[in-house]
Structures are given as structure tokens and as C-alpha cells.
N, CA and C atoms as a LAMMPS dump frame, in Angstrom:
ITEM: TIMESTEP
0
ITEM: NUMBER OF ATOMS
267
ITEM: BOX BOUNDS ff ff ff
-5.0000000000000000e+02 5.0000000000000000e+02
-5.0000000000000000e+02 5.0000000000000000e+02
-5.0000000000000000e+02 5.0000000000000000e+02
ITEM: ATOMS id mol type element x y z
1 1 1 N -153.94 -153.306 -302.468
2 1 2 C -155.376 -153.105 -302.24
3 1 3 C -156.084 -154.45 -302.095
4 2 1 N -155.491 -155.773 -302.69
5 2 2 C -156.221 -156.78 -302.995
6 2 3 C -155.958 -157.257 -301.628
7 3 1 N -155.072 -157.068 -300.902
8 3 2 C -155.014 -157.38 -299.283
9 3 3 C -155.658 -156.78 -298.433
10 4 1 N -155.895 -155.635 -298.459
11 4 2 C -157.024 -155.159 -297.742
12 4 3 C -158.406 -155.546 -297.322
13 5 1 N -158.92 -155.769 -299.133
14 5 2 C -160.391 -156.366 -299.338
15 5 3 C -160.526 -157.652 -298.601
16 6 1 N -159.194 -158.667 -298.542
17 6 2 C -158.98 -159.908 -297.826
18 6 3 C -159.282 -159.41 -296.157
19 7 1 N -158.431 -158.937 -295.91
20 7 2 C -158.094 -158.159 -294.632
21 7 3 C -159.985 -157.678 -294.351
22 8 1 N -160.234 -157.562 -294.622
23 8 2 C -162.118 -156.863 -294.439
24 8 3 C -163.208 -157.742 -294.532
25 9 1 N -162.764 -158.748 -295.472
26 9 2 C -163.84 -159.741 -295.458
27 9 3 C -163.838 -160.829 -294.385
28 10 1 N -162.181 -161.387 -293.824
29 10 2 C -161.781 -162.185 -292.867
30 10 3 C -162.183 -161.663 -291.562
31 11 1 N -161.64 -160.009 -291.478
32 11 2 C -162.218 -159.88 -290.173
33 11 3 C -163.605 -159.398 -289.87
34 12 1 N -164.166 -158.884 -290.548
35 12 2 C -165.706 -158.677 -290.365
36 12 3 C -166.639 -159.887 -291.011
37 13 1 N -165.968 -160.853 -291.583
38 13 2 C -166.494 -162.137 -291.933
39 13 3 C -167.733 -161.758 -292.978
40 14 1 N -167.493 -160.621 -293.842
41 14 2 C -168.989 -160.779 -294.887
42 14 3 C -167.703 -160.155 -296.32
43 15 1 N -168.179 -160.713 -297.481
44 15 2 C -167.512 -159.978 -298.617
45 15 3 C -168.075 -158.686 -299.062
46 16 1 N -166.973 -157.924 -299.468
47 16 2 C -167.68 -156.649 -300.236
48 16 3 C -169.359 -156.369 -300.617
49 17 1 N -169.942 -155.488 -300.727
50 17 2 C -171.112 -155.634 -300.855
51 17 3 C -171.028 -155.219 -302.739
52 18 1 N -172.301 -156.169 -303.029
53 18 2 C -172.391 -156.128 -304.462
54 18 3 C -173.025 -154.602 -305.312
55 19 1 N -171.639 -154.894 -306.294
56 19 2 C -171.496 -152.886 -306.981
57 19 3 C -172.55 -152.934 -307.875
58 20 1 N -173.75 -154.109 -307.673
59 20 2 C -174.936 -153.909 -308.63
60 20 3 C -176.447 -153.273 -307.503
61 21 1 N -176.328 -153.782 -306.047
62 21 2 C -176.977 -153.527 -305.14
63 21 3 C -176.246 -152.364 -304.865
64 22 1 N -175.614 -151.436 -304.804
65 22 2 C -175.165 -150.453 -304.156
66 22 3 C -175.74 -149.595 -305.42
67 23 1 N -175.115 -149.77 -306.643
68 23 2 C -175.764 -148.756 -307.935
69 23 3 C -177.684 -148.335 -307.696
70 24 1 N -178.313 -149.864 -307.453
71 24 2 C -179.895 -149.415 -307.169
72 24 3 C -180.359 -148.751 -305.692
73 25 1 N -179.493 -149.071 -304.897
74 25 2 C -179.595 -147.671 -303.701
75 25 3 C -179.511 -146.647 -303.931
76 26 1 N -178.471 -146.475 -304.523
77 26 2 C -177.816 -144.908 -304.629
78 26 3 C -178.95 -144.405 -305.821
79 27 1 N -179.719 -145.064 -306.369
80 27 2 C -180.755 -144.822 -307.972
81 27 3 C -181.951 -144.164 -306.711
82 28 1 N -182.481 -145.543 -306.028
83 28 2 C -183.372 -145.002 -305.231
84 28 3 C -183.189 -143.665 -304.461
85 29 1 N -181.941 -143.437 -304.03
86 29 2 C -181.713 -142.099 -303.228
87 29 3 C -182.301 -141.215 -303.746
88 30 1 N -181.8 -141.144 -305.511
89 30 2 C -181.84 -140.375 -306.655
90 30 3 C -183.341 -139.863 -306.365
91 31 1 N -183.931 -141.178 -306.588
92 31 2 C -185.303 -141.022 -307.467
93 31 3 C -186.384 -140.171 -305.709
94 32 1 N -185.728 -140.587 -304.043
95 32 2 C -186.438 -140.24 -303.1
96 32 3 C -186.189 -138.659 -303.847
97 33 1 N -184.86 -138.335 -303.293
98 33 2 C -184.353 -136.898 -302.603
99 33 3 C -183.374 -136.515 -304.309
100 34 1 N -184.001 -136.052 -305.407
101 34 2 C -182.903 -135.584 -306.24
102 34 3 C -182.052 -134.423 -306.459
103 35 1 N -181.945 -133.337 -305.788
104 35 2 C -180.811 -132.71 -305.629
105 35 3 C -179.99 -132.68 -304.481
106 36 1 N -180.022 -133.836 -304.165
107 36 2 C -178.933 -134.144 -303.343
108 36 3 C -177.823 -135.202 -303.723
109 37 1 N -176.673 -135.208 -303.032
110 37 2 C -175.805 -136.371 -303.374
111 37 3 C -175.9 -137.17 -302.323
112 38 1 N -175.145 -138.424 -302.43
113 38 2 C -175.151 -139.373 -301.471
114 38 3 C -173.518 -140.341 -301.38
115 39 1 N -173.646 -140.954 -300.252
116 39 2 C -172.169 -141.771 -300.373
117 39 3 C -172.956 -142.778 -299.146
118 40 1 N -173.323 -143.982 -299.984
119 40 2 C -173.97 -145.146 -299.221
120 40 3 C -172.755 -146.368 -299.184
121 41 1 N -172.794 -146.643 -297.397
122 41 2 C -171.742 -147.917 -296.921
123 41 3 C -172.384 -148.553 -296.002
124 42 1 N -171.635 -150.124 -296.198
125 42 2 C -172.264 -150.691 -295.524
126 42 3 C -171.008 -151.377 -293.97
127 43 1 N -171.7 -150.648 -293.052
128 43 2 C -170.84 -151.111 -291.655
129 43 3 C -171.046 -152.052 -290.92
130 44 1 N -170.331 -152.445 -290.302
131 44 2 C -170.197 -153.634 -288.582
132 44 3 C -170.806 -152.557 -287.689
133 45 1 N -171.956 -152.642 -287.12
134 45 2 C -171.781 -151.915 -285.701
135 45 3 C -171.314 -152.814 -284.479
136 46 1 N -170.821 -152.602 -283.825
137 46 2 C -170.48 -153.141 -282.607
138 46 3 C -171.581 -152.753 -281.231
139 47 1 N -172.246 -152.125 -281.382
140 47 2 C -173.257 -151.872 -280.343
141 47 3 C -174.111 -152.361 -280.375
142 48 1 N -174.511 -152.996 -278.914
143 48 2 C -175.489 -154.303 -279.008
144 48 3 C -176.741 -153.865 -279.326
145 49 1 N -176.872 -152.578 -279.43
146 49 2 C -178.157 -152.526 -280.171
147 49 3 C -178.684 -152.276 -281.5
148 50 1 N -177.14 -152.499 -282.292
149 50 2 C -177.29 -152.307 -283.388
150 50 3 C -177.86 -153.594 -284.013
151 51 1 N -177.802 -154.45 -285.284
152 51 2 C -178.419 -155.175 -285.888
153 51 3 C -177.077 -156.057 -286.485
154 52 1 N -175.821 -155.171 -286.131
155 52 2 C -174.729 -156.103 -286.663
156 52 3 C -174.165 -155.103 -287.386
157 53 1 N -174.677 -155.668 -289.079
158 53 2 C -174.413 -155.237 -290.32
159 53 3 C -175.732 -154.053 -290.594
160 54 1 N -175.171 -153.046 -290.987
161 54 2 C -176.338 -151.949 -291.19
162 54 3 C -175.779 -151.075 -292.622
163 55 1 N -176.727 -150.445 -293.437
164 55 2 C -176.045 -149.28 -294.336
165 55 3 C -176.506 -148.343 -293.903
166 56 1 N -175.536 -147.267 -294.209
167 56 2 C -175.443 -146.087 -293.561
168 56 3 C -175.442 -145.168 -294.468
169 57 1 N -176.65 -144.262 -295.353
170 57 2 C -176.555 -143.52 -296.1
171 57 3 C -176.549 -141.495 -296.002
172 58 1 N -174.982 -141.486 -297.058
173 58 2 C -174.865 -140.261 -296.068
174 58 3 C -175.88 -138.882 -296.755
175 59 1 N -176.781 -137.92 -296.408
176 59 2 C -177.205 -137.084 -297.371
177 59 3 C -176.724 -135.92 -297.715
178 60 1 N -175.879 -135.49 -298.825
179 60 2 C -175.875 -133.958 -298.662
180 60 3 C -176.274 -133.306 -299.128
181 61 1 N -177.25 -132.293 -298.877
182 61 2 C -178.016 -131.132 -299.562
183 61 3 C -177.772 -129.94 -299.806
184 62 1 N -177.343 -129.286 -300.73
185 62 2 C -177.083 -128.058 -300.829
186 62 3 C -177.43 -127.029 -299.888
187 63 1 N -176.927 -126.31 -299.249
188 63 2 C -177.284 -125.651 -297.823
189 63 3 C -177.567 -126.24 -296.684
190 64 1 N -177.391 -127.392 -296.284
191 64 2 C -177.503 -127.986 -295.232
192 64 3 C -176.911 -129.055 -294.653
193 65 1 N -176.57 -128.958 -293.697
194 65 2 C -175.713 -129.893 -292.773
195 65 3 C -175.658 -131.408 -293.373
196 66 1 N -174.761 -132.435 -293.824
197 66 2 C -174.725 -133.306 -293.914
198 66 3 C -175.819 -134.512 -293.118
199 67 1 N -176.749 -135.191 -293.056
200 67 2 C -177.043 -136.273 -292.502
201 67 3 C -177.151 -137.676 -292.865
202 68 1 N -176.957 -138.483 -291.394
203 68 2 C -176.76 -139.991 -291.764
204 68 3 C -178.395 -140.34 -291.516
205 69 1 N -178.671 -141.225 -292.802
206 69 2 C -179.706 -142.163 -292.792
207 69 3 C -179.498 -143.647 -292.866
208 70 1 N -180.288 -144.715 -291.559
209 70 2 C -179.251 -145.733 -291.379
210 70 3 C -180.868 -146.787 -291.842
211 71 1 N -180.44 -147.796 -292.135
212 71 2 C -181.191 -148.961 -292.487
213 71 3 C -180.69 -150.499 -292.38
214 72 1 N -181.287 -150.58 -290.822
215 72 2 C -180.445 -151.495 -290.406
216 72 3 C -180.763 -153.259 -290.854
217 73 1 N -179.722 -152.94 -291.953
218 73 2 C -179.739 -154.123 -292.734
219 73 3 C -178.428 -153.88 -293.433
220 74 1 N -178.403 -155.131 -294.102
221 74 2 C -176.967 -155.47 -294.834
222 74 3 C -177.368 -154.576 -296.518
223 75 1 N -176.376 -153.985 -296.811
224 75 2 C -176.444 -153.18 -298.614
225 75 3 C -177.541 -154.173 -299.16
226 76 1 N -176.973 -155.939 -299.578
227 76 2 C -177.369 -156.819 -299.929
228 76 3 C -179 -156.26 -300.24
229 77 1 N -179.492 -156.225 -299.164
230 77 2 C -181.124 -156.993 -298.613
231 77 3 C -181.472 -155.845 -298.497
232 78 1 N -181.287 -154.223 -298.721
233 78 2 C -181.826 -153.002 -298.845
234 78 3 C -183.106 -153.023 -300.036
235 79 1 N -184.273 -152.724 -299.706
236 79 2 C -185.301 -152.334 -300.614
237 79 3 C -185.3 -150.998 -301.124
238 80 1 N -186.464 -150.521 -302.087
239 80 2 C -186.713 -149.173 -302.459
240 80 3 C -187.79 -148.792 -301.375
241 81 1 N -188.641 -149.84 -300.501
242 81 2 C -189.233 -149.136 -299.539
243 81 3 C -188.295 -149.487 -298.526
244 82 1 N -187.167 -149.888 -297.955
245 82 2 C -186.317 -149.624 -297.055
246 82 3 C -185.777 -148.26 -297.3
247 83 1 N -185.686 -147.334 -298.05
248 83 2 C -184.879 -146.207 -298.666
249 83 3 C -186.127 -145.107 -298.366
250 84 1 N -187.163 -145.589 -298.815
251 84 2 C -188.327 -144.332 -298.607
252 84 3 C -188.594 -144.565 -297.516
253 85 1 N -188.869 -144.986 -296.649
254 85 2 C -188.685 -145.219 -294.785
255 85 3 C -187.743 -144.836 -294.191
256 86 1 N -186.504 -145.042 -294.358
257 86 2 C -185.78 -144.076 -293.859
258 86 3 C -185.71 -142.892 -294.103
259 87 1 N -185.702 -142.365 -295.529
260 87 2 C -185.579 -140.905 -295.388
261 87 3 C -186.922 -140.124 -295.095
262 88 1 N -188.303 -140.852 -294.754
263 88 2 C -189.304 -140.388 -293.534
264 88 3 C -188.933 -140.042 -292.63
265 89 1 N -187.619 -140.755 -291.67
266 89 2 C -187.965 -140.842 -290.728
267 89 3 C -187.009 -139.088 -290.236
């Protein structure tokens, strides 16, 4: 596994995102939308109109279709009003 994480940081050139910034996303999710769950990551887009590095938070709600809420920014640099703006939108 410890080759992998190597393997991910070399080729997408950023390290893991920090498991203290990912805990206060996933809080904020909590505190937007609370009976729902979530599974927040942070991706490479390759499309030039993406921003690069973006998180991609997934929602699932009891009775309803899974959706992605994206905030195009790095986990890192995610706010609690980056989190309530997206799930406006």
C-alpha cells in the first residue's frame, strides 16, 4: 500500500490530502445536509476546463439517486462556505 500512496503522489504530483481537512468537510456535509451520508475525494481532472485539482463530494440520500457535488478546489483549501455553495447549487 505504501507504494501506491508513492505511486499517486509522483504521478499526480500533490500528497495525500490531509485526514484533518477531509474530517471538517465531511462535519460540514453533516452540519449542511444531515441525513445523508457522504464519501468526499479529492481528483486530477484532466479536462481543460476543469481547475486541475477539484473535490468531488458524493451525496447519498435515503430514497434518492446518488449525486456528485464538485468544488473546484483542492480538499486542502475547501471552506464551510465552499460546502454551502455547492450544495445550493
Amino acid at each position: 500500500m505504501a507504494r501506491l500512496g508513492a505511486f499517486l503522489k509522483s504521478a499526480f504530483g500533490r500528497p495525500k490530502p490531509d485526514g484533518e481537512a477531509l474530517a471538517q468537510v465531511k462535519a460540514w456535509c453533516r452540519a449542511a445536509l444531515p441525513e445523508a451520508s457522504y464519501a468526499v475525494n479529492e481528483i486530477a481532472c484532466t479536462d481543460p476546463g476543469c481547475p486541475g485539482i477539484e473535490t468531488v463530494i458524493l451525496v447519498m440520500e435515503p430514497g434518492r439517486k446518488t449525486r456528485a457535488v464538485k468544488v473546484q478546489k483542492p480538499l486542502d483549501e475547501v471552506s464551510e462556505q465552499d460546502v454551502r455553495e455547492a450544495f445550493k447549487a
